[in-house]
C-alpha positions in Angstrom: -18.5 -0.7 -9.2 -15.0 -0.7 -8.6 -13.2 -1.8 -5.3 -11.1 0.6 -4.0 -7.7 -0.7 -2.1 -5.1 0.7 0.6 -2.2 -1.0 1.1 1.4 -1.1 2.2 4.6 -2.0 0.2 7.9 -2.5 1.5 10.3 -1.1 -0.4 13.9 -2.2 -1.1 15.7 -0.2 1.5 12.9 -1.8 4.1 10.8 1.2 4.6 7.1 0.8 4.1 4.9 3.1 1.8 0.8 3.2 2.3 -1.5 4.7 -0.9 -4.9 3.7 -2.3 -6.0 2.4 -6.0 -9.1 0.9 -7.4 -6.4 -1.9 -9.6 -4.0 -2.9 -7.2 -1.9 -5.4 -9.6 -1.2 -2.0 -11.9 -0.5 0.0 -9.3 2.0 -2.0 -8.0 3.4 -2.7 -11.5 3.4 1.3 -11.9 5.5 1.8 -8.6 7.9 -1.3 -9.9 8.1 0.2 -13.1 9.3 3.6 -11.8 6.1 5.4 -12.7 4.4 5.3 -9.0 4.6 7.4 -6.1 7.7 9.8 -6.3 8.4 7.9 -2.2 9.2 4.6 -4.8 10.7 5.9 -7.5 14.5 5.4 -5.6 13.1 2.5 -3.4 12.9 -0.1 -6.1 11.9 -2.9 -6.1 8.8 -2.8 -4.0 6.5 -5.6 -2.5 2.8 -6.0 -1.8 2.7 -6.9 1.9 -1.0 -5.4 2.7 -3.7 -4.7 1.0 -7.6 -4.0 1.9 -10.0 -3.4 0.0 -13.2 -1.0 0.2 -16.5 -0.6 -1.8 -16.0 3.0 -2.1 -12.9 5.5 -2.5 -14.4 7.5 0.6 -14.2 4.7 2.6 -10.4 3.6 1.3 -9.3 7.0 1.5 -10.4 7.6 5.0 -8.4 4.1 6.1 -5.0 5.2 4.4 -5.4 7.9 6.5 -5.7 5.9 9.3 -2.4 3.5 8.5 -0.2 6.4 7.5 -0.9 7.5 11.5 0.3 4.1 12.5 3.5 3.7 13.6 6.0 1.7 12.1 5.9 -0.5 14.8 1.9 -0.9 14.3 2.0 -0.9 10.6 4.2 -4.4 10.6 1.8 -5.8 13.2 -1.4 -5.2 10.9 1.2 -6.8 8.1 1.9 -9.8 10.3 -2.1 -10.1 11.1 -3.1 -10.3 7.6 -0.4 -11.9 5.7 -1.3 -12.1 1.8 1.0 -15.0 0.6 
C-alpha cells in the first residue's frame, strides 16, 4: 500500500501552495519541472517545506482540506512546528 502525502511548498514569489500525492519526491520534481499544479507553473522554483503523510488517500485528502482553510498565518506555524530539514 502506498502512503498518501499533503504538503506545502513555498514558491519563489513566497506564497505557499498545499496538494496531495502518494510520491512526494516526483511530485515536487513535476511542479519544479513546470508540469505540476497550474498555481506553480509561474511560481518557479518551489520548495518542500511540509509534508505529512497518510495510509490512505481518504484520509490525506480530507487533511489538505483542512490546511488549505488555514490561514497564512497558521499555515507557517504548522511549517515552523514540523520543520523537515
Amino acid at each position: 500500500m502506498h502512503d498518501n502525502y499533503v504538503y506545502l511548498l513555498r514558491c519563489a514569489d513566497g506564497t505557499l501552495y498545499c496538494g496531495w500525492t502518494t510520491d512526494l519526491e516526483a511530485r515536487v520534481q513535476a511542479h519544479n519541472n513546470g508540469i505540476g499544479a497550474k498555481y506553480t507553473r509561474s511560481r518557479l522554483p518551489v520548495e518542500l517545506v511540509y509534508y505529512e503523510s497518510f495510509p490512505t488517500r481518504h484520509e490525506a485528502l480530507s487533511r489538505e482540506c483542512q490546511i488549505k482553510r488555514l490561514s497564512r498565518r497558521e499555515k507557517l506555524a504548522l511549517i515552523k512546528s514540523k520543520a523537515i530539514i
